[in-house]
C-alpha positions in Angstrom: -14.9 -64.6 -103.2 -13.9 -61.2 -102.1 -11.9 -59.7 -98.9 -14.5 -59.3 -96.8 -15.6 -63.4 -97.5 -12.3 -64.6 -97.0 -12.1 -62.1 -93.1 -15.3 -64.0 -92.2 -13.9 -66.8 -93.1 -10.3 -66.1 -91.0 -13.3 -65.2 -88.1 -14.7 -68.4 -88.1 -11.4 -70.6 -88.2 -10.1 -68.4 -84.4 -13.9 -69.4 -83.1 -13.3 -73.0 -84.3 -9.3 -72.9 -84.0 -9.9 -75.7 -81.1 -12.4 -78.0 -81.9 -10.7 -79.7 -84.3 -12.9 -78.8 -87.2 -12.9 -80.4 -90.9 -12.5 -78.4 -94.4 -16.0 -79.9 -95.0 -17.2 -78.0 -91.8 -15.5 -74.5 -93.0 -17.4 -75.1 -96.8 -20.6 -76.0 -94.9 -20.3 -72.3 -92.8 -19.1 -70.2 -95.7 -21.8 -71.9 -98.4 -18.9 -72.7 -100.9 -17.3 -75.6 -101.3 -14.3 -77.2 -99.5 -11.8 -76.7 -102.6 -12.9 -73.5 -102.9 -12.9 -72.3 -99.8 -9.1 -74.0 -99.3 -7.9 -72.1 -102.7 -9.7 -69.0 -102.6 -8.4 -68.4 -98.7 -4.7 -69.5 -100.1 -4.4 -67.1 -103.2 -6.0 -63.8 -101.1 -3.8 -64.3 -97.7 -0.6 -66.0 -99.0 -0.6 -69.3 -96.9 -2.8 -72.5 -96.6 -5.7 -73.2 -94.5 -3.4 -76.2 -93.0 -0.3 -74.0 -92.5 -2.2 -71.4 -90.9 -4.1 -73.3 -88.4 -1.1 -74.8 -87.4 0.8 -71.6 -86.9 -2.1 -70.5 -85.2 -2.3 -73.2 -82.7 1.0 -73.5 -82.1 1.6 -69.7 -80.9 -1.7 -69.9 -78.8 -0.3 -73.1 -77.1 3.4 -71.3 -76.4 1.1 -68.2 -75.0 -0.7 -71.1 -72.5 2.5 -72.7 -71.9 3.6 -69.8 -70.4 0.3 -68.4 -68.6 0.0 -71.7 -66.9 2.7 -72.8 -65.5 1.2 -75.7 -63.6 -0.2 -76.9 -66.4 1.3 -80.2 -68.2 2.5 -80.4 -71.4 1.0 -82.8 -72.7 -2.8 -81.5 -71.5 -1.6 -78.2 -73.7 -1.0 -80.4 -76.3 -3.6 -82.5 -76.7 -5.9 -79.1 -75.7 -4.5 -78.0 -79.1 -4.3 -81.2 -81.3 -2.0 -82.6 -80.9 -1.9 -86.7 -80.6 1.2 -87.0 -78.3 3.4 -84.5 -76.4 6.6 -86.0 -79.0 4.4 -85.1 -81.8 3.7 -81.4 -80.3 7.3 -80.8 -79.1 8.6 -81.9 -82.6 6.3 -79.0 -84.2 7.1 -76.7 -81.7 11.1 -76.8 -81.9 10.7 -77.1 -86.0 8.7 -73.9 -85.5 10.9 -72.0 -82.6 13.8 -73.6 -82.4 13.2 -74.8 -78.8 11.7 -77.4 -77.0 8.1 -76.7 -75.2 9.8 -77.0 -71.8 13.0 -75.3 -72.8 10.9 -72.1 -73.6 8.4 -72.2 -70.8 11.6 -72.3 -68.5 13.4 -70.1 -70.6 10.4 -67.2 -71.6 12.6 -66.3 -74.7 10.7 -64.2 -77.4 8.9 -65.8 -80.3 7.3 -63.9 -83.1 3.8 -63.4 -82.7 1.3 -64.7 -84.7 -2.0 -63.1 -84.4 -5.3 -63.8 -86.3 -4.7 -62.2 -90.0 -6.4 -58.8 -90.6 -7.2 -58.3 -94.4 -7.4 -54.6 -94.0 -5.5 -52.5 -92.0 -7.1 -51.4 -89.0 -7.1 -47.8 -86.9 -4.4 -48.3 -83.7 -1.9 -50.0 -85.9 1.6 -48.6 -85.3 0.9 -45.6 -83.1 2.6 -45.1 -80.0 0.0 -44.6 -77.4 0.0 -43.0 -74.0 0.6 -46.2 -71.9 3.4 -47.6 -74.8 5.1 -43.7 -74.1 5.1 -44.0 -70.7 6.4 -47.5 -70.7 9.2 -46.5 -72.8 9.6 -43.8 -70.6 10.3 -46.3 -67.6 12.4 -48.8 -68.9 15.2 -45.9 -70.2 15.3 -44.2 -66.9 15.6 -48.0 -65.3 18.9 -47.5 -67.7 20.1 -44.7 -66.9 19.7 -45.1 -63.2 22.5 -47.9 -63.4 24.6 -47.0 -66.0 24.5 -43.2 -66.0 24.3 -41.3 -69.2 26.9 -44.0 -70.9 24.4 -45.8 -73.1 24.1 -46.0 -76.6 20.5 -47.1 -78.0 20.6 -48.7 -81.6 17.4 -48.6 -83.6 16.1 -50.4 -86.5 15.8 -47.8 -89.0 15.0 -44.6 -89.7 11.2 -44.4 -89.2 12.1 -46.1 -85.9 14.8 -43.7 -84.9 12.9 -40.8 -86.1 9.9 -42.0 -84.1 11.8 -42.1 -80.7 13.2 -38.8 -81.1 10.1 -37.0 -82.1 8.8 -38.8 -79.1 11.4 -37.9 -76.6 11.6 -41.3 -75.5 15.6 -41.7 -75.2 16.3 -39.0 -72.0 20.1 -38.1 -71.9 21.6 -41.3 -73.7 22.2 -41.2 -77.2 20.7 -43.0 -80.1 21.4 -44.1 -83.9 19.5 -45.4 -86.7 20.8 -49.2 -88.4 19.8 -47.8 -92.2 20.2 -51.1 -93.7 18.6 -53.9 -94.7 20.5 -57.5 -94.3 17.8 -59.6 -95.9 18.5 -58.3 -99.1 21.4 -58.9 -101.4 25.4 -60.4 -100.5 27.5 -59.9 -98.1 31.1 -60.0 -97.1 33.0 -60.2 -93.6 34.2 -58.4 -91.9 31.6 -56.4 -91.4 32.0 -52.5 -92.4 35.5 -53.1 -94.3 35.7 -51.3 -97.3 35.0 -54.9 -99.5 31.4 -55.2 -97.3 30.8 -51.5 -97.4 31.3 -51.7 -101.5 29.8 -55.0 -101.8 26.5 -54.1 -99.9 26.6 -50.6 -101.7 26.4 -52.3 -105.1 23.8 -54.2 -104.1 21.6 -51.4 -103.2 22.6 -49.7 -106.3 24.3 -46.9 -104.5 27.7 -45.9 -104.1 30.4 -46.5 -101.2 30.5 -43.0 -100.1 26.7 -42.5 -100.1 26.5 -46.0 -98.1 28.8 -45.0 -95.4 27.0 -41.8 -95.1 23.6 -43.4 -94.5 24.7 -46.7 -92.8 28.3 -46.3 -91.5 28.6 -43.1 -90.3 25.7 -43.2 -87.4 27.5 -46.5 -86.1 30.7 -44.9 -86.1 29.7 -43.4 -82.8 30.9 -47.0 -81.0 34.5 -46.0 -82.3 34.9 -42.7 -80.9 33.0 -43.1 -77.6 33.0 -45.9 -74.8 29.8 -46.9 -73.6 28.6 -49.1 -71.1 25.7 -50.4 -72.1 24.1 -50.7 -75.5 20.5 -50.9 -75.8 19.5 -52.8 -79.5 15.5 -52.1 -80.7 15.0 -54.5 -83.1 11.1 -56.1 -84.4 10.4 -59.5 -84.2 10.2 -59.7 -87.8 12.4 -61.5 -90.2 14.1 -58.3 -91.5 14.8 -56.8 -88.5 16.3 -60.5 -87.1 18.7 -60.5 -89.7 20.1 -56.8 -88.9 20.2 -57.9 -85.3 22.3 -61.3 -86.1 24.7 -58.8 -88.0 25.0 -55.6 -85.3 25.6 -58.6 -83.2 28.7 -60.3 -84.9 30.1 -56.7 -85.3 30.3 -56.1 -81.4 31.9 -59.4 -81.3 34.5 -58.4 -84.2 35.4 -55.0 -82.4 35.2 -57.1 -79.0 32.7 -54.9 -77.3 32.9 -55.2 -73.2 29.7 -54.0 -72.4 26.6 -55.2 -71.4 23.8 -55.7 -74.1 20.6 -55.9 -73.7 17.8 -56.5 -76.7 14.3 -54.7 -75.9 12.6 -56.9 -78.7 9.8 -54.1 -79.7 6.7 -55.2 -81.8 6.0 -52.5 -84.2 2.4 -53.3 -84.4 1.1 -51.7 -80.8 5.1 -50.7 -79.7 4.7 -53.7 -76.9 8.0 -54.5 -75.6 10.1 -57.9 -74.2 13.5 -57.2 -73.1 16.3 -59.6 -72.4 20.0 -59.3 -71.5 22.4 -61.0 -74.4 25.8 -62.7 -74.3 28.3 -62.1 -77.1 29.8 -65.3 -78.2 27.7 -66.8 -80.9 26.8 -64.0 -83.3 29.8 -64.4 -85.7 29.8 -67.8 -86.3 26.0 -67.6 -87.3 26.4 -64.4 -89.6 28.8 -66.2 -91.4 26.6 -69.8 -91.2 23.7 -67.8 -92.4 24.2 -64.5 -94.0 27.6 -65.5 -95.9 26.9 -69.6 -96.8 23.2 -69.6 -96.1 23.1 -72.3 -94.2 21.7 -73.0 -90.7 22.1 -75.3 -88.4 19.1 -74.5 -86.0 21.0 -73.3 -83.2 20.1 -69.8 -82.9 20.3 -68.8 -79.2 16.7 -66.8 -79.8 13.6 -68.7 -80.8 12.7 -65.6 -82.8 16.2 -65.3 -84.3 15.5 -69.0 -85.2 12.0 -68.2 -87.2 13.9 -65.2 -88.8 16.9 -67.3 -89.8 14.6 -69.8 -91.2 12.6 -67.0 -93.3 15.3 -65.6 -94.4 16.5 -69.0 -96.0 13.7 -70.0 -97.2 12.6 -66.2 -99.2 14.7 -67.2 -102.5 12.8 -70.6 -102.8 10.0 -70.8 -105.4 7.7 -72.1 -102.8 8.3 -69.1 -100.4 4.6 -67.7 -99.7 5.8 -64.2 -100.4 6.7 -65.5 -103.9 3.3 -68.1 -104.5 1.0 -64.9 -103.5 2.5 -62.7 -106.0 2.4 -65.7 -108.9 -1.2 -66.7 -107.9 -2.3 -62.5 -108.1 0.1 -61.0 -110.9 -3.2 -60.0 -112.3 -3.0 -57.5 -109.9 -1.1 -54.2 -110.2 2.5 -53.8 -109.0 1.0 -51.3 -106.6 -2.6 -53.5 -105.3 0.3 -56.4 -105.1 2.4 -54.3 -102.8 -0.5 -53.2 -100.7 -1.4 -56.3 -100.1 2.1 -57.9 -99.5 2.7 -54.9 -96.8 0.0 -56.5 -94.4 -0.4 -60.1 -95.3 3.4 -60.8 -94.3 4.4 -58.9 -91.2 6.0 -61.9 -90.0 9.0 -60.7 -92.9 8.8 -57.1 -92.2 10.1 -56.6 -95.6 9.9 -52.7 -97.2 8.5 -51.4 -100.3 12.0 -51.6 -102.3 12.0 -55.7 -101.3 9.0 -56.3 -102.1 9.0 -54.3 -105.6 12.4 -56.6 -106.2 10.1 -59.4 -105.5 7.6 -58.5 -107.8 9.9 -57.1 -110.9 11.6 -61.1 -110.4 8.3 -62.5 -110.9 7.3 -60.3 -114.2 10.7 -60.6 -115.5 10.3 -64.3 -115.6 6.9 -64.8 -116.2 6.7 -62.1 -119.3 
C-alpha cells in the first residue's frame, strides 16, 4: 500500500470523521482489509487509526466550541461522539489541559491539528502578502503604546532571519532563541556558567561557542530596559519547551514589563496573541525540564500538549520512536524526510531527529 493509498485513505476518514464509521467500513472503501488497512495507515503516518480520529475530532469540536457560542456542550459532544458531556470533557482536559467550558470562556491557544498531508504541499511556510501585512499591524499596534522600547524574541534563527529579511519588526529590536530545550539536561539557574557548560556539552559544542550563539543575542535584556517584550514562539512541542524556559528566566532576573506571546503557526504564519503573567514559569521549568515531571497545570493548553510531548519523547511507545522502528528499512535520510512532515505537532529539527534515528540503529544493530 503506497503514499498515495494511505492519502486517500486520510481523505476518506475527514469525509467520514462524523458519522461514526467502523474499521470494516474504511476496509470495505479502500478494498483491503480492516487489519490491513489499520497497520498499513499506522506504519506510513506514525499514529493509529483510533488515535487519530480522536485527535481529529477533538480539535474540530474545540474549533465549534468556540465558533458557536450558543451552542451546548453536550450537543458538540455528542455531534462528535461522544456518549456523555463527562466522557467528552474528560478527553478534552487529558488532551488540553482544560476543561471544554474553561477554554471556550478562556479562547487560550491549542495546537492545531489538521488533516495529515503525506507530501508536502506548495504554500507551506511562506509568508504571504495578507500574513506581511498582518504582521505589519500588530508591531505598529506595539509601538504605538510602548514607543520604540520593545524587544521581540524569536524562536530561532530561520525565524529571526525570516522577519528581518521581511522587514516585519519597524524600529524595535529583535533576537534569535538559538537553542533547543527538548533535547538533552539541563541545570538552573538558567544561563549560569553550570547550565551554559552543561547544555554546551550536550550539544557537543563548547561554552564559549554556546554563549556566542545562544547567550550573547539575549544578553540584550541586561544592558537595556524595555518595556515590553514580544515572545514568537510555534505551537509545536519544541518551540513550547523554549518558551517555558525564556519564561522562568524573566522571572529569575525579575523582569517588570509586560509580556505578551504572539503564538505563530509556522505552517501559513497565522497568528493568536495573548498577554502573559509571570509567576508560574519557574516552578514548571524545574517540574518539567529539570525532574520531568508534570503535574498538568500548565497555564496554556498548548504549553500543556507540549509539556506532555516532551515527557512522553523518551518512552519506547513515543510515535516518533514506533515510526522509525516499524520503517528502519528505510534510509536515515527517506526516515528523516518523512519524520519532518508526519510530526509537526513536535517541531523537532534534523539534528533531533538524526539522534532519534542513530538511538534506534544503535540498539537494534
Amino acid at each position: 500500500m503506497n503514499t498515495e493509498i494511505i492519502q486517500l485513505m486520510i481523505d476518506w476518514i475527514e469525509e467520514h470523521l462524523v458519522e461514526n464509521f467502523s474499521i470494516q467500513d474504511l476496509g470495505k472503501a479502500m478494498g483491503y482489509s480492516p487489519y490491513y488497512c489499520s497497520f498499513k495507515f499506522h506504519q506510513q503516518t506514525g499514529i493509529t487509526l483510533k488515535k487519530y480520529i480522536q485527535r481529529r475530532l477533538l480539535f474540530l469540536a474545540s474549533q465549534e466550541l468556540i465558533q458557536q457560542p450558543n451552542l451546548p456542550i453536550i450537543t458538540i459532544a455528542i455531534n462528535y461522539g461522544y456518549s456523555s458531556q463527562e466522557a467528552f470533557s474528560r478527553s478534552f482536559k487529558s488532551m488540553y489541559g482544560i476543561t471544554p467550558y474553561n477554554y471556550r470562556q478562556s479562547k487560550k491557544l491549542i495546537q492545531n491539528y489538521h488533516t495529515l498531508k503525506l507530501k508536502k504541499e506548495i504554500g507551506d511556510y511562506m509568508i504571504d502578502g495578507s500574513k506581511k501585512i498582518e504582521l505589519a499591524a500588530k508591531q505598529e499596534n506595539r509601538q504605538a503604546t510602548y514607543d520604540t522600547a520593545i524587544l521581540n524574541i524569536l524562536n530561532g534563527e530561520f525565524m529571526y532571519h525570516d522577519f528581518k529579511n521581511n522587514q516585519l519588526m519597524g524600529n524595535s529590536d529583535y533576537v534569535p532563541f538559538n537553542e533547543a530545550m527538548c533535547s538533552n539536561e539541563s541545570t538552573y539557574p538558567i544561563f549560569s556558567s553550570k547550565f551554559i557548560k552543561t547544555r554546551a556539552t550536550g550539544h557537543k559544542s563548547t561554552p564559549e561557542n554556546y554563549i556566542k550563539k545562544v547567550w550573547a543575542p539575549l544578553k540584550i535584556l541586561q544592558d537595556k530596559e524595555y518595556e515590553c517584550l514580544v515572545l514568537w514562539f510555534g505551537d509545536d512541542m519544541f518551540c513550547q519547551i523554549n518558551l517555558l524556559t525564556i519564561l522562568a528566566y524573566l522571572e529569575q532576573i525579575q523582569y517588570k514589563g509586560d509580556i505578551y506571546y504572539h503564538a505563530i503557526h509556522e505552517k501559513n504564519y497565522s497568528i493568536n496573541e495573548y498577554k502573559l503573567t509571570l509567576g508560574v514559569y519557574t516552578a514548571l521549568y524545574k517540574d518539567v525540564i529539570l525532574n520531568k515531571r508534570y503535574q498538568n497545570n500548565a497555564p496554556l493548553p498548548v504549553l500543556h500538549q507540549g509539556i506532555k510531548h516532551y515527557l512522553d519523547l523518551s518512552n519506547p511507545a513515543n510515535p516518533i520512536r514506533q515510526f522509525i522502528q516499524m520503517n528502519d528499512a528505510l534510509t536515515d535520510n527517506e526516515l528523516l524526510i518523512k519524520l519532518m512532515l508526519l510530526f509537526p505537532d513536535y517541531g523537532l529539527g534534523d539534528s533531533q531527529y538524526n539522534q532519534l534515528i542513530n538511538d534506534h540503529r544503535r540498539l537494534h544493530s
